[in-house]
C-alpha positions in Angstrom: -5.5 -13.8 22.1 -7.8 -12.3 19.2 -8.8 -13.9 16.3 -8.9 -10.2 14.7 -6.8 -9.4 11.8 -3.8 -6.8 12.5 -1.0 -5.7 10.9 1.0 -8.9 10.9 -1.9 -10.0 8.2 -0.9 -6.7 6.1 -0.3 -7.8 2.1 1.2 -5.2 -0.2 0.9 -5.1 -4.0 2.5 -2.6 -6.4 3.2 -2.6 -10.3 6.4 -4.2 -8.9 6.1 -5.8 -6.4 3.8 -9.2 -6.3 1.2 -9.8 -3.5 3.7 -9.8 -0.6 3.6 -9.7 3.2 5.1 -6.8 5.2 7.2 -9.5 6.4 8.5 -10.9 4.0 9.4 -7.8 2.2 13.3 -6.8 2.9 13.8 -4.3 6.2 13.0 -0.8 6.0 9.5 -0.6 3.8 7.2 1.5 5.8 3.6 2.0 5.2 1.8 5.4 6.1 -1.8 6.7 5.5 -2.2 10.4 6.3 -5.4 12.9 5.0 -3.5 14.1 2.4 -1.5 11.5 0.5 -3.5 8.8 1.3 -1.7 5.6 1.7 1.5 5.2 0.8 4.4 2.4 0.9 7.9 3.9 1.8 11.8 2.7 1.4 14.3 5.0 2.9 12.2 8.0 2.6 11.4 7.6 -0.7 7.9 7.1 -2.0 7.8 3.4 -3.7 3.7 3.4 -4.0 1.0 5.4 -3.4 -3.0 5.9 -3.5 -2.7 8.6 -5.8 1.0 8.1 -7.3 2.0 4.9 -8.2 -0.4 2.3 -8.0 -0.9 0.3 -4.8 -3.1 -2.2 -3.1 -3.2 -3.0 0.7 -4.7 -5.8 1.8 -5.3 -6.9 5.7 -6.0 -10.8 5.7 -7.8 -11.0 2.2 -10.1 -7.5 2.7 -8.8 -4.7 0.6 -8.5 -1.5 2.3 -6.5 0.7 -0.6 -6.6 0.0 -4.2 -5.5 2.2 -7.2 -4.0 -0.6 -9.1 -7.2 -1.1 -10.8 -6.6 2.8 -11.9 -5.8 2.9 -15.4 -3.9 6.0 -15.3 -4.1 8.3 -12.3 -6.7 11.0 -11.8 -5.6 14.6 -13.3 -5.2 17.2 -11.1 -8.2 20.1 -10.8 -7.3 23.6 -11.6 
């Protein structure tokens, strides 16, 4: 068996939610990463978090991977 970090070592962090596990979060959260939207944390279809939305952090056994939490406000849209 690896010693490598996966998923199962996934932390989440929103303006809501405190440094939590995927795990230990309640059934149905989903995280996604696609070109556009970046990453994003999901509950029922709606958007909870987000790289350029609502602030987020993703963490994968201590090494951050995403974080816009440090963001003061988020970046204005280009014309």
């Amino acid at each position: 068996m690896s010693d490598a970090p996966s998923y199962h070592d996934l932390f989440i962090t929103t303006a809501d939610i405190p440094r939590t596990s995927i795990f230990n979060l309640p059934f149905g959260y989903e995280v996604s990463c696609n070109r556009v939207g970046g990453w994003s944390v999901w509950l029922k279809s709606a958007e909870v978090a987000g790289e350029y939305g609502n602030g987020l952090r993703l963490d994968v056994d201590g090494h951050v991977i995403c974080d816009s939490l440090t963001r003061a406000t988020p970046p204005e849209p280009t014309p």
